[in-house]
Biotite code that builds the C-alpha atoms (Angstrom):
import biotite.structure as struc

atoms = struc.array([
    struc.Atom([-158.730, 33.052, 38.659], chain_id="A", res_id=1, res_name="UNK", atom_name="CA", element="C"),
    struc.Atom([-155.457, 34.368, 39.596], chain_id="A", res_id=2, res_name="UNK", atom_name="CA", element="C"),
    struc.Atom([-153.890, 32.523, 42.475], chain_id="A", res_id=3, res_name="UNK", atom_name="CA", element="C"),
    struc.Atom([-150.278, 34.016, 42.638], chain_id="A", res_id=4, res_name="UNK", atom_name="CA", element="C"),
    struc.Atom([-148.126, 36.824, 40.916], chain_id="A", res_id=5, res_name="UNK", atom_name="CA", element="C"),
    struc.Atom([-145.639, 36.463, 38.430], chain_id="A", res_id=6, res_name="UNK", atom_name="CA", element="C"),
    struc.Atom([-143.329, 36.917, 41.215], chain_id="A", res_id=7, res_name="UNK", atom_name="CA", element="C"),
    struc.Atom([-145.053, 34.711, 43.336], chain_id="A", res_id=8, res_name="UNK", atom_name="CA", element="C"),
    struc.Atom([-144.896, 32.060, 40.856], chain_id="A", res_id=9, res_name="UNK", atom_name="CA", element="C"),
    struc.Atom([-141.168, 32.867, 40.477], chain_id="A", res_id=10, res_name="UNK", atom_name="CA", element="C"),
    struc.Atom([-140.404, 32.651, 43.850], chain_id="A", res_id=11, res_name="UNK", atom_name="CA", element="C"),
    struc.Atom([-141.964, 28.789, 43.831], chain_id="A", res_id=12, res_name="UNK", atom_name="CA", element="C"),
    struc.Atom([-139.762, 27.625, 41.205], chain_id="A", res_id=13, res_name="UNK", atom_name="CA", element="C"),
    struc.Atom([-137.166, 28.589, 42.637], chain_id="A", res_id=14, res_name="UNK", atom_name="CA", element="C"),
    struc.Atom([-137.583, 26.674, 45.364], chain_id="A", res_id=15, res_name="UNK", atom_name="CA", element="C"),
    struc.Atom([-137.522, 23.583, 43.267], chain_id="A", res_id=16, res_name="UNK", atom_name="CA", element="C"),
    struc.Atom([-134.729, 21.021, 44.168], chain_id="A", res_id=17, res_name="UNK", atom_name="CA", element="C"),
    struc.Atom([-133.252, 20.539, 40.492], chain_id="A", res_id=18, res_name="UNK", atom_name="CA", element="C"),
    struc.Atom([-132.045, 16.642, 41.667], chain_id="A", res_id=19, res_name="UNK", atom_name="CA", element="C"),
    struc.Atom([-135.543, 15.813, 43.159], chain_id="A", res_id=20, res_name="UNK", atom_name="CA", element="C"),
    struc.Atom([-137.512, 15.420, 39.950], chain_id="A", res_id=21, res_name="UNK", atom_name="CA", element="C"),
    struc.Atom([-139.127, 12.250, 39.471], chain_id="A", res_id=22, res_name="UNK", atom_name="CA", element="C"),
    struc.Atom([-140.912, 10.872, 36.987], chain_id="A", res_id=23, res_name="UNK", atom_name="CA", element="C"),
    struc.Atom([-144.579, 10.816, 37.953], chain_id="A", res_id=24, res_name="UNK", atom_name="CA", element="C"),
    struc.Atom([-146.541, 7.766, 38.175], chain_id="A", res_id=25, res_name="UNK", atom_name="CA", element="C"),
    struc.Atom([-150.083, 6.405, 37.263], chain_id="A", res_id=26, res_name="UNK", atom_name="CA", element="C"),
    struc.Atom([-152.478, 4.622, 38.622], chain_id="A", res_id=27, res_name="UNK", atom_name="CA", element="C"),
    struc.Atom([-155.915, 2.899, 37.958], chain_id="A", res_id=28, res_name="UNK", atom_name="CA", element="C"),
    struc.Atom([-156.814, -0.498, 37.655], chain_id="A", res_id=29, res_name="UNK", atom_name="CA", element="C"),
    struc.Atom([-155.739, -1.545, 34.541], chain_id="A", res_id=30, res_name="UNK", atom_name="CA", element="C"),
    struc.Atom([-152.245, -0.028, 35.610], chain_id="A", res_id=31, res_name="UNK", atom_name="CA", element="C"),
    struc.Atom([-151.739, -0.593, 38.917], chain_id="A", res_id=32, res_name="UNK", atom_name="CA", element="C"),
    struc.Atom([-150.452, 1.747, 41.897], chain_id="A", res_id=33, res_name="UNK", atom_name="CA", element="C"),
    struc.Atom([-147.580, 4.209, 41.328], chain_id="A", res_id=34, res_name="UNK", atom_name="CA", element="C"),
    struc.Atom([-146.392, 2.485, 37.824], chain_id="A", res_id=35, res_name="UNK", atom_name="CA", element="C"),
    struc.Atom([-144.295, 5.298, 35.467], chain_id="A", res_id=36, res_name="UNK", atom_name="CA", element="C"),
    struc.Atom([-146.265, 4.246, 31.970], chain_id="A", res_id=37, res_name="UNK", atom_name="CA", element="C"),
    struc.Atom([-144.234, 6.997, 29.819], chain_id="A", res_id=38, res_name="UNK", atom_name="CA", element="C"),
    struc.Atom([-146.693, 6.291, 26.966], chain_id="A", res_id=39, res_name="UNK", atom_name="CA", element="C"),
    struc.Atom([-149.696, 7.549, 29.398], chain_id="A", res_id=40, res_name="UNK", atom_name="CA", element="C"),
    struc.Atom([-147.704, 9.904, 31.436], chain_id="A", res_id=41, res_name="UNK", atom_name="CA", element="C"),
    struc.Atom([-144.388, 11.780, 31.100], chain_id="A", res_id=42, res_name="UNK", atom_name="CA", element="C"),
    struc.Atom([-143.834, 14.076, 33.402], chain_id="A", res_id=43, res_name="UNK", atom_name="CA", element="C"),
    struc.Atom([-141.658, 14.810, 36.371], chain_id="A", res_id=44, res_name="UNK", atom_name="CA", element="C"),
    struc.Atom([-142.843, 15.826, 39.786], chain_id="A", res_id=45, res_name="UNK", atom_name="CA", element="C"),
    struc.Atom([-141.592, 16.587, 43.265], chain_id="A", res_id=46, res_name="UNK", atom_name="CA", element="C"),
    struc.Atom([-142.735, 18.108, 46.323], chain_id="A", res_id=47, res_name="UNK", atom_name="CA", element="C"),
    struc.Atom([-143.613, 21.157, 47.122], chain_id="A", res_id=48, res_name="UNK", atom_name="CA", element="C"),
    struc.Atom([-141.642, 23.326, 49.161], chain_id="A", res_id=49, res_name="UNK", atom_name="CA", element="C"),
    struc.Atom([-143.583, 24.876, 52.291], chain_id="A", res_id=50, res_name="UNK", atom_name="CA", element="C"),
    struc.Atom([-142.939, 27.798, 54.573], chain_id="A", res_id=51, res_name="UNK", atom_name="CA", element="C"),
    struc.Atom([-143.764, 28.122, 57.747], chain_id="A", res_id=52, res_name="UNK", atom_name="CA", element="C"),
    struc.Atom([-147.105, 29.187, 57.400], chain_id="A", res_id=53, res_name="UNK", atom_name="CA", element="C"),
    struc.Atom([-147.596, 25.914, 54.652], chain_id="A", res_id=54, res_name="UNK", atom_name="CA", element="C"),
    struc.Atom([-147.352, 28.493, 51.521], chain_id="A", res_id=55, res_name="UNK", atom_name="CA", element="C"),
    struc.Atom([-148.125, 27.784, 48.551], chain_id="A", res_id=56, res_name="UNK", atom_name="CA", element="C"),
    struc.Atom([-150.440, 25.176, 49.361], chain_id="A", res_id=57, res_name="UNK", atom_name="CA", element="C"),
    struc.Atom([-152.587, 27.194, 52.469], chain_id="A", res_id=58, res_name="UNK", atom_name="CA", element="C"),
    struc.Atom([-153.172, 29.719, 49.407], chain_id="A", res_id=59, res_name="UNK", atom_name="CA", element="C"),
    struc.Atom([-154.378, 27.084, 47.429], chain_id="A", res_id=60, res_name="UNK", atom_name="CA", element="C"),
    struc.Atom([-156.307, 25.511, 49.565], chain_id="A", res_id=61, res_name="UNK", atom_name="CA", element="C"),
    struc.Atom([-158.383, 28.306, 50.460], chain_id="A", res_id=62, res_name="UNK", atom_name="CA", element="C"),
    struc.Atom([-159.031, 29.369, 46.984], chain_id="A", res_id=63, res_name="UNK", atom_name="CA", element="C"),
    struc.Atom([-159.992, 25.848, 46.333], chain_id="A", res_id=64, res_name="UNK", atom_name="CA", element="C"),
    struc.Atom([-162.661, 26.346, 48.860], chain_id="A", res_id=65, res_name="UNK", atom_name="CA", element="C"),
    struc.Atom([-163.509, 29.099, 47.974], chain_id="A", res_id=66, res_name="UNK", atom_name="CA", element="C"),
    struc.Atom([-164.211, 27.945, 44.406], chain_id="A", res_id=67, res_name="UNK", atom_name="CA", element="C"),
    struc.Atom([-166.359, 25.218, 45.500], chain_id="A", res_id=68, res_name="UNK", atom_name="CA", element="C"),
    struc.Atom([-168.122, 27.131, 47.633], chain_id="A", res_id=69, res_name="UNK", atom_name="CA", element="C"),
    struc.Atom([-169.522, 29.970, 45.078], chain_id="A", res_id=70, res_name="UNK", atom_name="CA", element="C"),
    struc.Atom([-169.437, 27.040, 42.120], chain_id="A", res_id=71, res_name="UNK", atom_name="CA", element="C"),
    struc.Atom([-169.486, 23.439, 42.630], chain_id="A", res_id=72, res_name="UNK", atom_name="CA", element="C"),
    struc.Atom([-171.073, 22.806, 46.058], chain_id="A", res_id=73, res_name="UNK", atom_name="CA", element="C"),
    struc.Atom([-169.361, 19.537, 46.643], chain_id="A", res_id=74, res_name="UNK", atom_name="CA", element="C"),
    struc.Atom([-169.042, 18.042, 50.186], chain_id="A", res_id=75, res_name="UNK", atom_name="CA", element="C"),
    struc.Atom([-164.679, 18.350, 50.535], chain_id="A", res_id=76, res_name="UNK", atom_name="CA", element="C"),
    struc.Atom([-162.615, 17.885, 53.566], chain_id="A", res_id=77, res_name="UNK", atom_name="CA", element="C"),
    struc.Atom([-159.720, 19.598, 51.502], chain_id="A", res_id=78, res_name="UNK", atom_name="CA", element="C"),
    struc.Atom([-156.298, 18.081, 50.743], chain_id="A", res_id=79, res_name="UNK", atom_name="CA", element="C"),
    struc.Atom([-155.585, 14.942, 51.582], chain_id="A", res_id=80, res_name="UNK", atom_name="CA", element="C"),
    struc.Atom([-151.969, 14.089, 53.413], chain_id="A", res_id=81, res_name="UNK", atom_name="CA", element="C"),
    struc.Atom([-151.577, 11.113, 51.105], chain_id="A", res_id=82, res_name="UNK", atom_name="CA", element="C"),
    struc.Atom([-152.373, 12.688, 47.789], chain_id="A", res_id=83, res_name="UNK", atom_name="CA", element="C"),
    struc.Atom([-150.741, 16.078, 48.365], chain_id="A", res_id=84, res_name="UNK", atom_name="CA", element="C"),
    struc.Atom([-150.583, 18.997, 45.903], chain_id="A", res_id=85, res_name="UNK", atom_name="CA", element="C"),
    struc.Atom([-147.232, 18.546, 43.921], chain_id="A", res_id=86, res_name="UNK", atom_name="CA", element="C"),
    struc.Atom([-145.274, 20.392, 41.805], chain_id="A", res_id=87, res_name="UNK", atom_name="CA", element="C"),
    struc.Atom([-145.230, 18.860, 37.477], chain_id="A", res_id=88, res_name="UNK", atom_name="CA", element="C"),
    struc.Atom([-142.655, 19.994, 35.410], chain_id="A", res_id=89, res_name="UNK", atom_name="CA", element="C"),
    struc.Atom([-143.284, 18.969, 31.458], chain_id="A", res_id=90, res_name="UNK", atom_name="CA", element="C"),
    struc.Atom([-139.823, 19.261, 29.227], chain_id="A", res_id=91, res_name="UNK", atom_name="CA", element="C"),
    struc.Atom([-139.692, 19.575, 25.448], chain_id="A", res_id=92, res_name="UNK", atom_name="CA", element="C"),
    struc.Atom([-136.859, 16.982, 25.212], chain_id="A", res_id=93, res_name="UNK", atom_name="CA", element="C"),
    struc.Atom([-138.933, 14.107, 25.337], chain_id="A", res_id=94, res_name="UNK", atom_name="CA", element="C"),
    struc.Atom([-142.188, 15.812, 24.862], chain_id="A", res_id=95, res_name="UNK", atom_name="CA", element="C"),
    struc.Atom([-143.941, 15.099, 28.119], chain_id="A", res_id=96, res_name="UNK", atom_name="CA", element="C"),
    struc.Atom([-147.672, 14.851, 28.257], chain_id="A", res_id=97, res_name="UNK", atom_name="CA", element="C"),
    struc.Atom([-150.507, 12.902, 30.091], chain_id="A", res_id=98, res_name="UNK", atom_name="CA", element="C"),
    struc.Atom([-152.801, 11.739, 27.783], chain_id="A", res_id=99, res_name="UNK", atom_name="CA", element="C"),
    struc.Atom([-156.486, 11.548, 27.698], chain_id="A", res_id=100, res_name="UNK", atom_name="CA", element="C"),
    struc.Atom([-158.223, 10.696, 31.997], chain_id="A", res_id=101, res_name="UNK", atom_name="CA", element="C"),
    struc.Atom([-159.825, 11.583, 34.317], chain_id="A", res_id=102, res_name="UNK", atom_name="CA", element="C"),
    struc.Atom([-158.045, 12.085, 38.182], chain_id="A", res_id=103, res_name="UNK", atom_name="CA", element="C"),
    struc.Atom([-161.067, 10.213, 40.225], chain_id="A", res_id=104, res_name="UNK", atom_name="CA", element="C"),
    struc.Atom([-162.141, 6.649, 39.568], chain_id="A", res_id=105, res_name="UNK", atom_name="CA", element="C"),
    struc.Atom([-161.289, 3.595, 41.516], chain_id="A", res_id=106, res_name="UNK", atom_name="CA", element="C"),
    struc.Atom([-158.161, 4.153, 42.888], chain_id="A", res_id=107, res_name="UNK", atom_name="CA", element="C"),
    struc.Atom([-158.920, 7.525, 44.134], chain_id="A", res_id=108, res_name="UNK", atom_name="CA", element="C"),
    struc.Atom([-162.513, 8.069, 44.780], chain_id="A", res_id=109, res_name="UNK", atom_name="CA", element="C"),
    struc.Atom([-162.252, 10.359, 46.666], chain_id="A", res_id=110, res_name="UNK", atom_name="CA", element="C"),
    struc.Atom([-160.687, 12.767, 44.776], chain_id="A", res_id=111, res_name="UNK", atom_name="CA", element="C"),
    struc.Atom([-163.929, 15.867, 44.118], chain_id="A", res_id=112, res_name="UNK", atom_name="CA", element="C"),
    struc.Atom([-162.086, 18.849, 42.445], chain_id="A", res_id=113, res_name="UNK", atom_name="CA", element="C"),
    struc.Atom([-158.820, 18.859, 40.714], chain_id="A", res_id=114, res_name="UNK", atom_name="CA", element="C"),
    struc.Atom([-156.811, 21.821, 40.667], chain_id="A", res_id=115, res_name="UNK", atom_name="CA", element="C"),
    struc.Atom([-154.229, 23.086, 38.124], chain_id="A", res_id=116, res_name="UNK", atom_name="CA", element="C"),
    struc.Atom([-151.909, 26.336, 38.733], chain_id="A", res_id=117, res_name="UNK", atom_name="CA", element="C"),
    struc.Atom([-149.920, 27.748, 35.991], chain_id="A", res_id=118, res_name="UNK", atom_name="CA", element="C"),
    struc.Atom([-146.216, 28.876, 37.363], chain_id="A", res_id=119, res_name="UNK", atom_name="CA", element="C"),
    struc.Atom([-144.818, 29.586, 33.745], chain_id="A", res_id=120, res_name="UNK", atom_name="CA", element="C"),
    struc.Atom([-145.443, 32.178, 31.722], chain_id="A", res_id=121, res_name="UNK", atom_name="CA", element="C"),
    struc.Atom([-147.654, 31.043, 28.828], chain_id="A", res_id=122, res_name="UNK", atom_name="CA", element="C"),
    struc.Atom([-145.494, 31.948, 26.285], chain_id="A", res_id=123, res_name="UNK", atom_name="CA", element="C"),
    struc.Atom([-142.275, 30.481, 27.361], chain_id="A", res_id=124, res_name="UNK", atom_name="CA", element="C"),
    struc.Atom([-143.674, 27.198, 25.702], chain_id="A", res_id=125, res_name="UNK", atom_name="CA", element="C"),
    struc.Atom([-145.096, 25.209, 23.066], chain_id="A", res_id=126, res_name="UNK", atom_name="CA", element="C"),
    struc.Atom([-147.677, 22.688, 23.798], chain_id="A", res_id=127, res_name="UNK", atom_name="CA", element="C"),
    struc.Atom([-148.593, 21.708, 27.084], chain_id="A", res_id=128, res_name="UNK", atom_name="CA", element="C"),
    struc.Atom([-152.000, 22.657, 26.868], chain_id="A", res_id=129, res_name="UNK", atom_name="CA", element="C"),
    struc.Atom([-154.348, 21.649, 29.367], chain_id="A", res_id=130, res_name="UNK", atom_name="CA", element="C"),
    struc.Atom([-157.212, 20.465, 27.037], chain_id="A", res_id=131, res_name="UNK", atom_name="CA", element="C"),
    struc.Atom([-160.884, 19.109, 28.217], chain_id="A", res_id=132, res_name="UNK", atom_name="CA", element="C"),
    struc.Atom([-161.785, 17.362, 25.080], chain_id="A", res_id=133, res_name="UNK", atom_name="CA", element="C"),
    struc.Atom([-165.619, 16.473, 25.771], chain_id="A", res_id=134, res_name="UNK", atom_name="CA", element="C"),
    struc.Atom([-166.106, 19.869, 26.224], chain_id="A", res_id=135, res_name="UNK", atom_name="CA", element="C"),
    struc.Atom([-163.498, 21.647, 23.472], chain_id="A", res_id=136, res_name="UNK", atom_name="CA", element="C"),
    struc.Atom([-161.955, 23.890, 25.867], chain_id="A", res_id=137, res_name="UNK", atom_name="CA", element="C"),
    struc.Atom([-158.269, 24.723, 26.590], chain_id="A", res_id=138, res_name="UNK", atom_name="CA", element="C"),
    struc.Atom([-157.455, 25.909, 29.693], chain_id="A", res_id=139, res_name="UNK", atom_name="CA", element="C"),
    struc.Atom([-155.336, 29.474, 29.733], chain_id="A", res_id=140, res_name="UNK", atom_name="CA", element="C"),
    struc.Atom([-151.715, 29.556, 29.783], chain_id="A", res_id=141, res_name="UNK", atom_name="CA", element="C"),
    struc.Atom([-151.704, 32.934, 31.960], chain_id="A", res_id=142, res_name="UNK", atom_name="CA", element="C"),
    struc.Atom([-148.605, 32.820, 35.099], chain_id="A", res_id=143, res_name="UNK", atom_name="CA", element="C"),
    struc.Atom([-150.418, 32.363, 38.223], chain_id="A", res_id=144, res_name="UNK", atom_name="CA", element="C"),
    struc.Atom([-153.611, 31.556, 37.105], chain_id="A", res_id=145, res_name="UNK", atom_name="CA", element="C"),
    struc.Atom([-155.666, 28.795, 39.381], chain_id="A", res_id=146, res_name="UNK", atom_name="CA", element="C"),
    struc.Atom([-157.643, 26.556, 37.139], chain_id="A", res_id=147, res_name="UNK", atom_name="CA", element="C"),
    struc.Atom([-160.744, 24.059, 39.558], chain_id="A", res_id=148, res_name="UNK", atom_name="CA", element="C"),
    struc.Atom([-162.687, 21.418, 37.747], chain_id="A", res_id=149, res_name="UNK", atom_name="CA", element="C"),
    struc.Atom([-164.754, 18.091, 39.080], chain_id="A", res_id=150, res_name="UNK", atom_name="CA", element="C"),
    struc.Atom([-161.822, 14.990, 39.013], chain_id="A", res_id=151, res_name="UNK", atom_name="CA", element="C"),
    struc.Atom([-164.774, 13.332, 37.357], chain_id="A", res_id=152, res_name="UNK", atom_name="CA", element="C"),
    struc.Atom([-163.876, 15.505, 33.965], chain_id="A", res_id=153, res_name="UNK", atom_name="CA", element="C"),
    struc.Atom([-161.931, 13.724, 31.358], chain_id="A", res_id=154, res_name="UNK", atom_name="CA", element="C"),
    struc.Atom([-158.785, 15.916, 30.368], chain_id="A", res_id=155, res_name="UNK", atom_name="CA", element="C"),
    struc.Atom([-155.352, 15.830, 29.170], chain_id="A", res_id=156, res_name="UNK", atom_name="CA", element="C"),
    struc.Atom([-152.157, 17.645, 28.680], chain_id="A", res_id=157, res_name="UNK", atom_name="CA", element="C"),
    struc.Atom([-150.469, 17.788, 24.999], chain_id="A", res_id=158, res_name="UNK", atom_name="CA", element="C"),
    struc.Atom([-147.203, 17.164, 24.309], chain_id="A", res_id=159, res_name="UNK", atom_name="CA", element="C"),
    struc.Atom([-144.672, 19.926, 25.429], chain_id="A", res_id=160, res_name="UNK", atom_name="CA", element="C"),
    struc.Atom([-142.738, 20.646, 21.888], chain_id="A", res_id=161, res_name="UNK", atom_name="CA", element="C"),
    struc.Atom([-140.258, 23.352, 22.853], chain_id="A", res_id=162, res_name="UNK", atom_name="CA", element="C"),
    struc.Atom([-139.440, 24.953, 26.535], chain_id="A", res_id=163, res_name="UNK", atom_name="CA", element="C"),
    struc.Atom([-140.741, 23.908, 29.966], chain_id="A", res_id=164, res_name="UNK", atom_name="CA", element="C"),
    struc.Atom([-143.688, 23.895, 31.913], chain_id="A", res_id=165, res_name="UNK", atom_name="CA", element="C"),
    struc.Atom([-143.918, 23.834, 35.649], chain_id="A", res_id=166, res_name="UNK", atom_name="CA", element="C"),
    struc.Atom([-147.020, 23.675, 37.314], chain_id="A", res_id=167, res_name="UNK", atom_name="CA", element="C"),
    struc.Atom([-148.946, 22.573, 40.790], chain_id="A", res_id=168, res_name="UNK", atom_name="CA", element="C"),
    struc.Atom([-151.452, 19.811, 40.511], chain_id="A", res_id=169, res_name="UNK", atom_name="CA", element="C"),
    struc.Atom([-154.045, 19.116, 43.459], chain_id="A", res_id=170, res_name="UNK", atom_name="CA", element="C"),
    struc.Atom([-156.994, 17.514, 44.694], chain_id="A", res_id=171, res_name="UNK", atom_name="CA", element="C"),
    struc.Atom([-159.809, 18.367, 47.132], chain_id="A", res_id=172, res_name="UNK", atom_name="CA", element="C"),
    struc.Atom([-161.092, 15.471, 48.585], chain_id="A", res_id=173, res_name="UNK", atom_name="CA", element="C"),
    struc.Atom([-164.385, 14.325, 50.275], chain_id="A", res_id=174, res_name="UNK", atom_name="CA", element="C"),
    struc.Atom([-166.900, 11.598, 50.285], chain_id="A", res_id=175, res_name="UNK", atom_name="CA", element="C"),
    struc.Atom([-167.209, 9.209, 47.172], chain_id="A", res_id=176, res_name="UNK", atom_name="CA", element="C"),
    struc.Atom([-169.848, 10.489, 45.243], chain_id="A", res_id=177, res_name="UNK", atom_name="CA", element="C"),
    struc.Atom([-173.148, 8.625, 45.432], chain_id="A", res_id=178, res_name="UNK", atom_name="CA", element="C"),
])
């Protein structure tokens, strides 16, 4: 679904602090907590930047709801204040990509429905697709677009060959599944 506007999506990077990249982390239990495995994972991410009124991330989170309310029926308390949405950016320079997992398991079970919103225009890139392998789907590359799927789902990002790709990553969280 469409979540923002071009300009919308604009208007988000631009709020991006170019020194607060990071490089993102991962964490299961073969890995441990919060360890940068560039072989797994390269990617940068910061925070988000919120208005007053919490934009982007109120927007998200009610579309987020509102997905698993007409789809997935799962029992979510929303976002969680210590696994916030952040912003990913993926840069053709050292071909950044997160290979092949899934975003629930043992160190976050309680992580129901991952959330993915494209802020760049497809086209501005090459690679980067957000790929669900078991299933042979790619997810679209359209600015603004809002893409919800169960944390359970295995799913990856290909390398990012030329350009960059910003995006907002989330989870709606609840009780483990039983």
């Amino acid at each position: 679904m469409e979540l923002f506007s071009e300009e919308e999506c604009d208007r988000i990077v631009s709020t991006f602090n170019p020194e607060g990249w990071r490089p993102a982390s991962v964490s299961d239990e073969d890995y441990g907590s919060g360890t940068v495995r560039p072989d797994i994972r390269s990617v940068l991410q910061q925070q988000l930047r919120l208005d007053s009124s919490n934009w982007p991330v109120s927007a998200l989170a009610a579309a987020v709801g509102e997905i698993n309310d007409r789809v997935f029926h799962f029992d979510v308390y929303g976002f969680d204040a210590l696994d916030y949405p952040a912003a990913l950016r993926y840069e053709s320079e050292v071909e950044d990509h997160f290979r092949r997992h899934a975003d629930s398991g043992a160190s976050f079970p309680n992580r129901k429905l991952s959330c993915v919103v494209q802020l760049t225009p497809g086209d501005s890139y090459r690679g980067g697709d957000l790929v669900f392998p078991d299933a042979g789907v790619i997810a679209p590359r359209v600015q603004g677009t809002l893409i919800v799927f169960p944390s359970f789902l295995h799913h990856q990002v290909t390398p990012v060959v030329s350009g960059v790709r910003h995006v907002i990553v989330g989870w709606a969280g609840g009780p483990t599944f039983r």
